[in-house]
N, C-alpha and C positions, 0 to 999 in steps of 0.2 A: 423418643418424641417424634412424631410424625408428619410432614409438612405436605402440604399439595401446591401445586406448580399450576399455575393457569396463565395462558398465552395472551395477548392484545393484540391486534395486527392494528397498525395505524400508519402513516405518514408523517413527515415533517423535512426540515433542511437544518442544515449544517453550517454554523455562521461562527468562523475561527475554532475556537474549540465547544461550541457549546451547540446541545442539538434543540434547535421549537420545530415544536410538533403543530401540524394544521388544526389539530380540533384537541379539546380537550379530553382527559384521559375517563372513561367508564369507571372510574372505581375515586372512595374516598379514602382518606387519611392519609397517616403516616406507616411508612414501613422500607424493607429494604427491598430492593429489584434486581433483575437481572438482565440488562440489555445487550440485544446482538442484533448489530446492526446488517443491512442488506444493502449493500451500494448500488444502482443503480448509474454506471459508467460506460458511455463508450468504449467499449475494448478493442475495438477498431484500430484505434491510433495512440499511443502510448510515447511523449515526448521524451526524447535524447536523458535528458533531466531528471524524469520520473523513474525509469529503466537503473540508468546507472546508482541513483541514491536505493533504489529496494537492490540490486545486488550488492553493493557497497554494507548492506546493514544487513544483509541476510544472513542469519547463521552457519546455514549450507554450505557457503562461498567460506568460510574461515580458515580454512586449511591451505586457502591462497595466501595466508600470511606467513604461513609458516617458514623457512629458510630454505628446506628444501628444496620449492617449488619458485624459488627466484631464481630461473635456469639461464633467462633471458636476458643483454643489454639493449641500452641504444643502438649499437653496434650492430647489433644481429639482422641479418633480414634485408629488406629493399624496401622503403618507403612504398606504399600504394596510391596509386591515382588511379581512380574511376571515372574521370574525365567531369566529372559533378559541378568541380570548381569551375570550370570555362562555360559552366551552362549560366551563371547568376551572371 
């Protein structure tokens, strides 16, 4: 059985987890979809927050769990100061 694929390009926003679209969609009924989204994000600036939760959950990073690779303590090292703090 043979199925054909045809594209929409449209708009909308993103409001918790659900997306509205700006205009309504060219085509009727019922059937199943296939959507891929295109974020349009400042990628500029990327807060503390945002950074650490996508490495935290990245697959790639998992083998920092592993026991191996806890080589490190508190102990280790010399605290760093970039002097940042005396600037606020």
């Amino acid at each position: 059985m043979a199925t054909s694929v045809r594209a929409i390009e449209t708009t909308g926003v993103i409001e918790g987890n659900q997306l509205r679209l700006d205009a309504p969609l060219p085509v009727f009924g019922l059937g199943r979809v296939r959507v891929i989204l295109l974020l349009e994000e400042d990628t500029a600036e990327i807060d503390e927050e945002e950074w650490l939760y996508a490495a935290a959950t990245n697959p790639a990073f998992s083998f920092l769990k592993e026991p191996a690779e806890d080589i490190y303590t508190l102990a280790d090292g010399r605290p760093f100061d970039d002097g940042s703090a005396n600037e606020r």
